[in-house]
C-alpha positions in Angstrom: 0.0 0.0 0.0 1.1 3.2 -0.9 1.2 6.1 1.1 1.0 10.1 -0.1 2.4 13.1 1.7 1.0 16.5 0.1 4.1 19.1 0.3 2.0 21.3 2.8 1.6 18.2 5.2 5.6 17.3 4.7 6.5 21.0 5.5 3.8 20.9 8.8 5.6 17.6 9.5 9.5 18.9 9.7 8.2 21.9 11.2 6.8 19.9 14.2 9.8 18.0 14.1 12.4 20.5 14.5 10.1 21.8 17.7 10.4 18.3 19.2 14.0 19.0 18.6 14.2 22.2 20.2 11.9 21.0 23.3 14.8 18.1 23.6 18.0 20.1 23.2 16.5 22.8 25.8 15.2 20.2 28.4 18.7 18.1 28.6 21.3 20.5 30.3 24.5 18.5 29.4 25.2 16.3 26.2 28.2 14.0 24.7 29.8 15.7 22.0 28.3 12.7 19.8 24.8 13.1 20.6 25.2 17.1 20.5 26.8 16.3 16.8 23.6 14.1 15.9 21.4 16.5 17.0 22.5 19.8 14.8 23.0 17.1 11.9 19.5 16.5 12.1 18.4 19.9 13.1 20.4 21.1 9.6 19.2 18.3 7.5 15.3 19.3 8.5 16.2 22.9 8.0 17.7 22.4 4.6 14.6 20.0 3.6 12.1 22.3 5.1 13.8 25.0 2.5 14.1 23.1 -0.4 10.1 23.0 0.0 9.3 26.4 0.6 11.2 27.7 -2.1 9.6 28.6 -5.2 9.8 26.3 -8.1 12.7 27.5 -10.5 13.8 29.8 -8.1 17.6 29.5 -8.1 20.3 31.3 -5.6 22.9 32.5 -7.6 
């Protein structure tokens, strides 16, 4: 069975994700370096998704 995302319910979806990520980082006071280094990984990989889909299409940076 397949499943469908729309874009707007992919962009909600990071969104809420890089909350949850917030609400972690904020509620641990110490962290290994590796888990601090998996953490903004994920944090940039969301952030970099999450602005591949709210660009416009064609719209190019340079």
């Amino acid at each position: 069975m397949k499943m469908t995302i729309s874009k707007e319910e992919l962009i909600e979806e990071i969104t809420e994700q890089l909350k949850a990520l917030s609400l972690v980082a904020d509620a641990k006071t110490t962290f290994k370096l590796s888990e601090t280094l998996a953490l903004f990984d994920l944090q940039f990989r969301l952030k970099c998704k999450l602005y591949e889909l709210t660009q416009k299409d064609g719209e190019t940076n340079g």
